[in-house]
C-alpha positions as CSV (number, residue, x, y, z in Angstrom):
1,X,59.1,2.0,-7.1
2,X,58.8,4.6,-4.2
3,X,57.0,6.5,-7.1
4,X,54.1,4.1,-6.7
5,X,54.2,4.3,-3.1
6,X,54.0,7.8,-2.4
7,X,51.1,8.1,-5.2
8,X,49.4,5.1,-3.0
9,X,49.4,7.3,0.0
10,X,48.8,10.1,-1.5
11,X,45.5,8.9,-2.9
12,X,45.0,7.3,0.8
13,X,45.5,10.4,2.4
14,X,42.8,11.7,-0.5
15,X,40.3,9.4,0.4
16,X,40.7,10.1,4.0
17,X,40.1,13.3,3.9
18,X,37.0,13.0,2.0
19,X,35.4,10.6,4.6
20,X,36.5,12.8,7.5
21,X,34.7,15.4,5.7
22,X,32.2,13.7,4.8
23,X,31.3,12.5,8.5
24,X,31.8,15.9,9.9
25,X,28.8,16.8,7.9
26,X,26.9,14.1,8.2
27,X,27.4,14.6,12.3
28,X,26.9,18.4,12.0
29,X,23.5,18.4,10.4
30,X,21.1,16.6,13.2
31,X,22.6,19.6,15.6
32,X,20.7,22.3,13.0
33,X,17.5,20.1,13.0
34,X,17.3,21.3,16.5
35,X,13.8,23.9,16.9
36,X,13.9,26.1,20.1
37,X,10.6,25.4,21.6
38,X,8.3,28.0,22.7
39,X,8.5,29.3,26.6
40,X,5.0,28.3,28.1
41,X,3.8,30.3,31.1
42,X,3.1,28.3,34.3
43,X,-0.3,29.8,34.2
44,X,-0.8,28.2,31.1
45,X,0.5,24.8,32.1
46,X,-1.7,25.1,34.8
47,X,-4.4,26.0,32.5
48,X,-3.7,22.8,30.2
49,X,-3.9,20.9,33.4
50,X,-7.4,22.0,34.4
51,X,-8.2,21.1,31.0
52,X,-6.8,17.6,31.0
53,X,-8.4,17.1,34.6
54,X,-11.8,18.1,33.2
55,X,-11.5,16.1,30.1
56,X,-10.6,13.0,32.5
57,X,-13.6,13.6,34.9
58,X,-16.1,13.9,31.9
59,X,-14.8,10.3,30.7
60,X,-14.7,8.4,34.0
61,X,-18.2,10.3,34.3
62,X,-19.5,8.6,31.1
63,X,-17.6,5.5,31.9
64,X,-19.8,5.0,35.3
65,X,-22.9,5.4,33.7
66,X,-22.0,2.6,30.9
67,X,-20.9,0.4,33.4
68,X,-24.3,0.9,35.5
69,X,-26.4,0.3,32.8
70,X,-24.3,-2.6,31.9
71,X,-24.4,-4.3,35.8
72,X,-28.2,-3.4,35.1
73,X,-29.0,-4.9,31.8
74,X,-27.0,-8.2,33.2
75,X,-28.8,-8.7,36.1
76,X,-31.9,-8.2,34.4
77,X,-30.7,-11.3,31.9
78,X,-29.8,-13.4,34.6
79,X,-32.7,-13.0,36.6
80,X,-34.6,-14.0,33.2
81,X,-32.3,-16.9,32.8
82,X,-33.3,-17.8,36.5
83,X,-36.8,-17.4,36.0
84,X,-36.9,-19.9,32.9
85,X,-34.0,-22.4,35.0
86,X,-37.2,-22.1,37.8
87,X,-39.7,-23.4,35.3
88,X,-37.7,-26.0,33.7
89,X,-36.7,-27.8,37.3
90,X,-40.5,-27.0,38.1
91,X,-41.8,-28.9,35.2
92,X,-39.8,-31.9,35.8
């Protein structure tokens, strides 16, 4: 009987080791996926700045000019809708 008992634990103690194992490399391999990034200059962050500001500039830019031809076209449709509400109240 004690035969079977130490051959239980023995196979426990197996099986534990294999899943301790097998979690310390499971939790050891993110840790190498690990890249050392490049060092970046300040000069070049301030470059990529300027860049970014520009980039931002040239879109609000073309953003104002949409929008004023946008107010501009509308107006022009509501003063035609006004026109034609004119005639219609006119003509009654």
């Amino acid at each position: 009987m004690w035969h079977h008992v130490t051959e239980l634990t023995g196979n426990l103690d197996k099986k534990m080791r294999t899943i301790i194992l097998l979690l310390s490399i499971m939790l050891a391999l993110p840790a190498a996926a690990v890249d050392v990034a490049p060092r970046i200059s300040d000069r070049e962050i301030i470059e990529s700045l300027a860049e970014i500001k520009a980039g931002q500039k040239s879109l609000e830019d073309k953003m104002d000019v949409r929008f004023t031809a946008m107010q501009k076209q509308m107006e022009t449709r509501f003063t035609a809708m006004q026109e034609q509400m004119d005639i219609r109240f006119t003509a009654m």
